[in-house]
Phi, psi and omega in degrees: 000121199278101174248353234234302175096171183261160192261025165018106140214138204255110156288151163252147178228100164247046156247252178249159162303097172325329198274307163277011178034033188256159169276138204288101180283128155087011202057031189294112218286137159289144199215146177265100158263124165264104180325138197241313183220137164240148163260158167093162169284192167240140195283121188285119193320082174321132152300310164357275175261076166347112154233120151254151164231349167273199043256166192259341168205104177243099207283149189269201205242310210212152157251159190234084181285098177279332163211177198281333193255029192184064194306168197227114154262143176238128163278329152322087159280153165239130161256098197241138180259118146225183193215179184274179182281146189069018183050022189260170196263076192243048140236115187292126202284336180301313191274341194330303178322306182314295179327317206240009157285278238248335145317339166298321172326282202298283169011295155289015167279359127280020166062022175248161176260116151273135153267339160181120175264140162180170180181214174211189185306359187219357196215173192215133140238088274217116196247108222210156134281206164192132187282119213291304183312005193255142169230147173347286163295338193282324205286294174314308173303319169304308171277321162304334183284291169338295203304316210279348150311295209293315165289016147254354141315315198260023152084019210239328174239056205317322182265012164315086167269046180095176197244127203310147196272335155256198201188187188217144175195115167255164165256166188206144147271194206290314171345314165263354180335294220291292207276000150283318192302279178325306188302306177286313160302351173222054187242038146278352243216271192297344190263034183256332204217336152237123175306142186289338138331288173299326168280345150291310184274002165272352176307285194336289178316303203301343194233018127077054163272064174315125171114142202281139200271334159006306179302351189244044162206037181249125196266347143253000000 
C-alpha cells in the first residue's frame, strides 16, 4: 500500500507506446512513477502464475482526465474471475462469444479497456483496466447486472439463474499483461488439467490471499 505518493517523469512520446507497440492516442504523454514510500513487502514472483503486485517503475498505458484541474493516471491491471450461481455450466460455448461482445459493451460503457475475456461453461475471466472514477465494486456489479438481464432476454441462455455473489480480482502490472492475457485466452486448454476449483485456490496461494476462499462460492 502506497503511503508515501509519487514522483512523476513525464516524458512526450506522439508515436508508439514502448511498452505495447499500440499507437500514442491524441498524443498523450507517458508518465514514469517512482514509489517514494510503501508499507509491506514485495511478494516473490511464482513461476507458474507471473504476479506482481509491487513495482517500483511502471510506465502507464492512457491518461484520463476526471478533472480540469488535476489528471488521474491509471497503471493498474484487474484480473477478475466470478462465476454462475452454484457453479453450474449453463454457458453454452456455441454463445459464449455473443455473452462477452456485450460484456465488452458494457465495459466500455465505463470508460475502461478490456484486454482479454475468456472462461468456460460456468465461470468468467476478465483482463481490464479501471477508469479512476470507477470503483471496483460499482464495476464488477454493473456486469453481472447488465450481463444477466440481457442472457435472459436474450433467450441463448434458458438455465442462467444469475451469477454467484462473490468474484475474485487480482492487480497486476502492465509488465504482466502478455502472461494474463495468454492464461485467459488458453484457458479450455488449462481447464483439461485443473479443475476450476483447484484453480481459485492456487490464484489464491500464488497471491499470498489470507483468509478462507469459501467465501467465493457462496451464492447469497
Amino acid at each position: 500500500m502506497v503511503t508515501g505518493g509519487f514522483n512523476p517523469r513525464i516524458r512526450e512520446e506522439n508515436s508508439t507506446n514502448p511498452v505495447w507497440g499500440f499507437p500514442n492516442p491524441e498524443g498523450l504523454p507517458f508518465v514514469s512513477f517512482i514509489r517514494i514510500r510503501y508499507t509491506g513487502y514485495r511478494r516473490p514472483t511464482p513461476k507458474a502464475f507471473p504476479v506482481a503486485m509491487i513495482h517500483d517503475s511502471v510506465p502507464i498505458v492512457s491518461r484520463v482526465e476526471t478533472d480540469q484541474s488535476m489528471p488521474s493516471y491509471n497503471q493498474i491491471l484487474y484480473h477478475i474471475v466470478f462465476r454462475t450461481k452454484a457453479s453450474e455450466c449453463v454457458i453454452p460455448q456455441e454463445h459464449e462469444r455473443e455473452l462477452y461482445a456485450y460484456i465488452l459493451g458494457v465495459i466500455k460503457g465505463r470508460n475502461c479497456k478490456l484486454h482479454r475475456i475468456g472462461g468456460m461453461e460456468e465461470h468468467i475471466h476478465i483482463l481490464s483496466d479501471l477508469h479512476p472514477s470507477v470503483s471496483l465494486a460499482d464495476y464488477i456489479k454493473e456486469i453481472k447486472t447488465a450481463s444477466t438481464r440481457w442472457m435472459k432476454q436474450s433467450g441463448k441462455f434458458p438455465y442462467f439463474n444469475g451469477w454467484g455473489t462473490g468474484y475474485c480480482a487480482l492487480t497486476y502490472s502492465i509488465k504482466e499483461r502478455k502472461a494474463v492475457y495468454e492464461y485467459i485466452k488458453n484457458q479450455r486448454q488449462h481447464h483439461t488439467k485443473e479443475s476450476f476449483r483447484d484453480e481459485i485456490r492456487r490464484l489464491f496461494i500464488d497471491n499470498d490471499i489470507q483468509g478462507d476462499e469459501k467465501w467465493f462460492w457462496k451464492d447469497e
